[in-house]
N, C-alpha and C positions, 0 to 999 in steps of 0.2 A: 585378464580382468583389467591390467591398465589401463587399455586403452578402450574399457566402455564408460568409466567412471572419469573424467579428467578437470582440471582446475584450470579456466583461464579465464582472462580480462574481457568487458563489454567493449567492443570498438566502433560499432555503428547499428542503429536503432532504426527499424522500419516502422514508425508510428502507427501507422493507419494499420499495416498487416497485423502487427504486435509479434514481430519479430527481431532479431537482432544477428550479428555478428559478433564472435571469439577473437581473441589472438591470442595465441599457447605460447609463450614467453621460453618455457623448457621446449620447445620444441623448432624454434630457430624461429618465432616469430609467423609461427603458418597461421592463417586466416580461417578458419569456417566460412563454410557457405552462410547465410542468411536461414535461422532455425528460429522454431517459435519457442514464445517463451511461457515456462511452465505458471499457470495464475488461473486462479480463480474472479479474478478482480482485474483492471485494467491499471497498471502503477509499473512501467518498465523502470528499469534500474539505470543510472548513470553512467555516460563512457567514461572505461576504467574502473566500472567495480566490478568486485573478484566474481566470476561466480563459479558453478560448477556445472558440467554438459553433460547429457547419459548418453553417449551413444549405440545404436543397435549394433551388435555385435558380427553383422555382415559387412562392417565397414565406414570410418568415420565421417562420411559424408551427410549422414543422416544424425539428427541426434534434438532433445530436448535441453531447455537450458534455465536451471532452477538456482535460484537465488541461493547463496549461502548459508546453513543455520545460524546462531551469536555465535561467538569465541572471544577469547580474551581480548580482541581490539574493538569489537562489535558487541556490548552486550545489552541486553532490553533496559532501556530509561525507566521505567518500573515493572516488578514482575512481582506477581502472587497469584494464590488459586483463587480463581471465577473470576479474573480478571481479563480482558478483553481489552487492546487497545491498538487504534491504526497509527501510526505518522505518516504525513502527510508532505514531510520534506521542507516545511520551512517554518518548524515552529508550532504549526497548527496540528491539533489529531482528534480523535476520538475513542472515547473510551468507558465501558462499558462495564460495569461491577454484576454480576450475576445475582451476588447475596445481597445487596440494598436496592438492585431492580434500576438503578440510576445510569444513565446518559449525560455523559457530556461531552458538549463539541466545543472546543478552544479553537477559535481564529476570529480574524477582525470582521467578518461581515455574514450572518447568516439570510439567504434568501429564500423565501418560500412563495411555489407558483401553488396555485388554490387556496380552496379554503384551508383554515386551521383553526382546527377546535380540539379546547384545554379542558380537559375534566378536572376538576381541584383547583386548589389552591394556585393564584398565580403571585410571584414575587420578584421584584424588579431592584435590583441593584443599580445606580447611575441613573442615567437621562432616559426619557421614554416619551419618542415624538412619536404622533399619530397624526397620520395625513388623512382625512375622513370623517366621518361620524363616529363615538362611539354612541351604541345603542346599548342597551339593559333589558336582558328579559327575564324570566323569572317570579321568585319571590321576594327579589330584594329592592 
């Protein structure tokens, strides 16, 4: 079983594949081959963070390579139930309350391609430039 389960370092990142390479530290510094990485979402991990490899059990040439869960050095910036939140690696995330149905997205610039349309209430905190027309329909 040790060696389907193992702990090593990210050392080089195949962008486009959405792959990467190992290097097992306890293991005199051996390399993996180039393995994908486990995700639902596209956000590889940085060279040099820890992760963990599954490899198939015919041989460690093959193997899946899944991000760490928290631990005492790593642990969530806020965590409770129905909460829902990404980091986004510099500050910025999102983040999702299940019980108050709210979204927010914290970073400095959001752009939207299409239309977009607000049902309710809108409210504008700071400056609010409009390049365009605004129009009013309705009953007000």
């Amino acid at each position: 079983m040790s060696d389907i389960i193992r702990a090593g370092f990210i050392s080089a990142i195949n962008y486009k594949d959405g792959t990467a390479q190992v290097v097992y530290k306890d293991r005199d510094n051996s390399l993996s081959p180039f393995m994908p990485l486990w995700a639902n979402e596209y956000n590889p991990p940085d060279i040099d963070t820890l992760v963990y490899v599954v490899h198939l059990p015919n041989g460690g040439t093959r193997g899946m390579i899944i991000i760490p869960p928290y631990a005492d050095t790593n642990r969530p910036i806020e965590g409770r139930e129905g909460l829902w939140r990404k980091e986004l690696g510099d500050g910025s995330f999102l983040r999702y309350d299940r019980k108050t149905k709210q979204l927010d997205i914290m970073c400095d610039r959001v752009k939207f391609g299409g239309n977009l349309e607000i049902e309710g209430n809108v409210s504008v905190t700071g400056n609010l430039t409009v390049c365009g027309t605004i129009s009013q329909g309705g009953g007000g």
